[in-house]
C-alpha positions in Angstrom: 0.0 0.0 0.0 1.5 3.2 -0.8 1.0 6.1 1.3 0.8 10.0 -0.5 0.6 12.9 0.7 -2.0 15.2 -0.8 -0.5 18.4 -2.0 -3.6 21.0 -1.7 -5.7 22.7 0.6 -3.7 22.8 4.3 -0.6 22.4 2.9 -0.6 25.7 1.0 0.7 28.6 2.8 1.1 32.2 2.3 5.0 33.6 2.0 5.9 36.2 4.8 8.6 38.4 4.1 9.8 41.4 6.3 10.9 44.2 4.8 11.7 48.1 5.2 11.8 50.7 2.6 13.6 53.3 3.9 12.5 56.5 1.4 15.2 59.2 2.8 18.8 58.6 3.7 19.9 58.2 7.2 21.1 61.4 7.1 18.4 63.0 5.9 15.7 62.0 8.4 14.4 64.2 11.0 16.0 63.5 14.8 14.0 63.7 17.4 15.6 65.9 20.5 12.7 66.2 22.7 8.9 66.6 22.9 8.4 70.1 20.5 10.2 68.2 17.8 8.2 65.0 18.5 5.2 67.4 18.3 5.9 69.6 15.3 6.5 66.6 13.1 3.1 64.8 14.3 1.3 67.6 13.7 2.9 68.5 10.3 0.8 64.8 9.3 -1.9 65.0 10.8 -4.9 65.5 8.7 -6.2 68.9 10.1 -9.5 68.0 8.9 -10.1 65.5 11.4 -8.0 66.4 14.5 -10.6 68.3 15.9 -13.1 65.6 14.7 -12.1 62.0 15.1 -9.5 60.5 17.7 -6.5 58.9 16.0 -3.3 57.4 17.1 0.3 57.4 15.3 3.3 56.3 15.9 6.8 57.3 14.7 9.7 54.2 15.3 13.1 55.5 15.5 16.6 54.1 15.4 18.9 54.2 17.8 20.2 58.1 17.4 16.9 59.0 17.4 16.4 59.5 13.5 12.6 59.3 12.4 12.1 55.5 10.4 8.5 57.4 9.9 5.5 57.9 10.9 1.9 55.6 10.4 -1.6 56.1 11.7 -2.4 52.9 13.7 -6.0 53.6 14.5 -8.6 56.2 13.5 -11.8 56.5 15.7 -14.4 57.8 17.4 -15.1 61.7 18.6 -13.3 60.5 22.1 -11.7 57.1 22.0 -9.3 55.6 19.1 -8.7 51.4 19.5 -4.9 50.7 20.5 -3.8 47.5 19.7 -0.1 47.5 21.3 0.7 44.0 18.8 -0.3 46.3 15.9 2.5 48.9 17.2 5.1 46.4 17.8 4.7 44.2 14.4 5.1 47.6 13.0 8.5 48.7 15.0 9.7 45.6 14.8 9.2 45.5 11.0 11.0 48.8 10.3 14.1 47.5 12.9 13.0 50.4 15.4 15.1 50.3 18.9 12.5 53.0 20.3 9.8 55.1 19.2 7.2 58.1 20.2 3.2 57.6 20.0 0.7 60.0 19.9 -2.8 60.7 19.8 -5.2 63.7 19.7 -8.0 64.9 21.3 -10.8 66.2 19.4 -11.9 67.9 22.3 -9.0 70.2 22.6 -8.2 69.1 26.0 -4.7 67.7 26.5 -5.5 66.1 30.0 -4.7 62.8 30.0 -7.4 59.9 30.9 -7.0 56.9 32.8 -7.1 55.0 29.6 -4.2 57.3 28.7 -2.5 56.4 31.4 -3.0 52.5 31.2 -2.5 52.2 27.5 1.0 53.9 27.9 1.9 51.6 30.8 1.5 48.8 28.9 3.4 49.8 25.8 6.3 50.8 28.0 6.0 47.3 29.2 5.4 45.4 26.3 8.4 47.2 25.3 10.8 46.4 27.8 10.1 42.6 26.6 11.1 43.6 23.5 14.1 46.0 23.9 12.4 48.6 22.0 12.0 51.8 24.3 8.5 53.8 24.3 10.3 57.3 24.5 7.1 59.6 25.0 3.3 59.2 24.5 1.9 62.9 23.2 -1.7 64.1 23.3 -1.7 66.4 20.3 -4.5 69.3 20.0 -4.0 71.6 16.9 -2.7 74.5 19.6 -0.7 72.2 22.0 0.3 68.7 23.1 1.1 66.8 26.6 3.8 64.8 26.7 4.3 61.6 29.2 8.0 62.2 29.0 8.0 65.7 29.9 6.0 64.9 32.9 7.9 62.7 34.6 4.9 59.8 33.3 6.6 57.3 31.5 
């Protein structure tokens, strides 16, 4: 009796490949020095059509010295809550070889006071990070006139 193996259905997989392409040279991207510059370049793409209309959340992953890898919009959602899936952030990091990296999210309301949600969700991405040896610099609340930043508080 011959035994084969059939060749179709759960045997066919889907290729994975990781990959970065990096669109400006090393020493071209922006560095990030503290909170304003974090700030000024989250704000520069954020849709201002929406920032006073939808919550969103972004994240920019950076190398090592701090150079911007870039910056994606993770979530877009509701007048006062946007859904933060931390594996979402980290598959991203991890795919453009980020060592650290800044998120932000606005607040439609134009308050920059931070929630308890806030609070937890950064907590957990510091943590999350720490597993991962990829360092969650700052967590900004970004309002089209100003911005809090975790960092510059002493919160994360």
């Amino acid at each position: 009796m011959e035994n084969t193996v059939e060749t179709t259905g759960w045997m066919q997989v889907s290729e994975l490949e990781i990959i970065y392409k990096a669109k400006i040279k090393a020493s071209e991207r922006p560095q990030i020095k503290c909170s304003v510059d974090a700030h000024k370049l989250f704000l520069a793409s954020w849709n201002m059509d929406k920032i006073e209309l939808v919550e969103q959340f972004k994240v920019m992953p950076l190398n090592k010295g701090n150079r911007v890898l870039g910056i994606c919009e993770l979530s877009s959602g509701a007048i006062d809550q946007a859904t933060v899936d931390p594996r979402l952030i980290f598959g991203l990091l991890l795919k453009a070889g980020a060592t650290q990296a800044i998120v932000a999210h606005n607040h439609p309301s134009a308050s920059v006071r931070p929630s308890e949600a806030d609070k937890r969700i950064t907590l957990k991405l510091k943590e999350a990070g720490s597993f991962l040896d990829i360092r969650i610099l700052d967590h900004l609340i970004i309002t089209p006139e100003t911005y809090y930043s975790f960092a510059d508080e002493g919160e994360i």
